[in-house]
N, C-alpha and C positions, 0 to 999 in steps of 0.2 A: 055527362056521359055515364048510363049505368055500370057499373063491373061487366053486366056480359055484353057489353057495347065494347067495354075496354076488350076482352078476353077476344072478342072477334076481330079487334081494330091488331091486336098483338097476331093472332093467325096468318093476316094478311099480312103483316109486314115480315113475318118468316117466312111464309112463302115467299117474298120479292127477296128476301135477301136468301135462300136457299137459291132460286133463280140466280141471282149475280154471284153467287159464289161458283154453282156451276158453269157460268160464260166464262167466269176469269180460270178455271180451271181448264176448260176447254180451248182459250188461247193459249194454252202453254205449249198442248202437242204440238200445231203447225209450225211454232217457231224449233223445236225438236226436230219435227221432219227436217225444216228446209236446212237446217246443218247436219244432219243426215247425211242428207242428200247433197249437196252445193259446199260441205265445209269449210274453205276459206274463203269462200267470197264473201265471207261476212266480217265484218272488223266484231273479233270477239269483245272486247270490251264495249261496245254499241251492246250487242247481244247481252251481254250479262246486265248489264243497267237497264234494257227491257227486261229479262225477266227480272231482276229485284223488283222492279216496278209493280209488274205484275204480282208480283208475291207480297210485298208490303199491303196493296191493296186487298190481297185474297184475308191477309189477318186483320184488315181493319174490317173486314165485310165479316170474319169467324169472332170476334169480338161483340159487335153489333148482336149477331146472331145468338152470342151466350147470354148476351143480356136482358137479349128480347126472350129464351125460354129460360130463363130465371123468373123473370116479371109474371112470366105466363104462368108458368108452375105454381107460385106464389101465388098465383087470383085463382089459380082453377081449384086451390088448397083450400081457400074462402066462399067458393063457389061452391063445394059441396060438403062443406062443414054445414051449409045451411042447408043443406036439402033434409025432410024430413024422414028421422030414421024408422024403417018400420019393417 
């Protein structure tokens, strides 16, 4: 795989992981609402063990995502180190 094979294969996967960060962040409101709204019909410790859930996975997707624009930054830094200056 060339570097800007790499550098586009890196685009892609921030895009899908910017995508799954925003789904998991967008499951948080409804569970918000429906205790809003319904309060104790929920056994709060069910509710709180969902959202950790949710939330541990949101840092493992904000993790992924740091390392994937590190990598990137890092090749795009090589990638125009060689362009010629003029």
């Amino acid at each position: 795989m060339t570097e800007m094979e790499r550098y586009n294969h890196y685009v892609e996967q921030e895009d899908r992981a910017v995508e799954r960060l925003e789904t998991l962040v967008s499951c948080l409101n409804p569970v918000f609402d429906h205790i809003y709204r319904y309060g104790e019909r929920f056994d709060r410790d069910a509710v709180m063990e969902t959202l950790l859930t949710i939330h541990e996975k949101e840092t493992i997707v904000r993790l992924e995502l740091l390392h994937l624009r590190l990598e990137k930054a890092y090749l795009a830094y090589v990638l125009n180190s060689r362009k010629p200056q003029g």
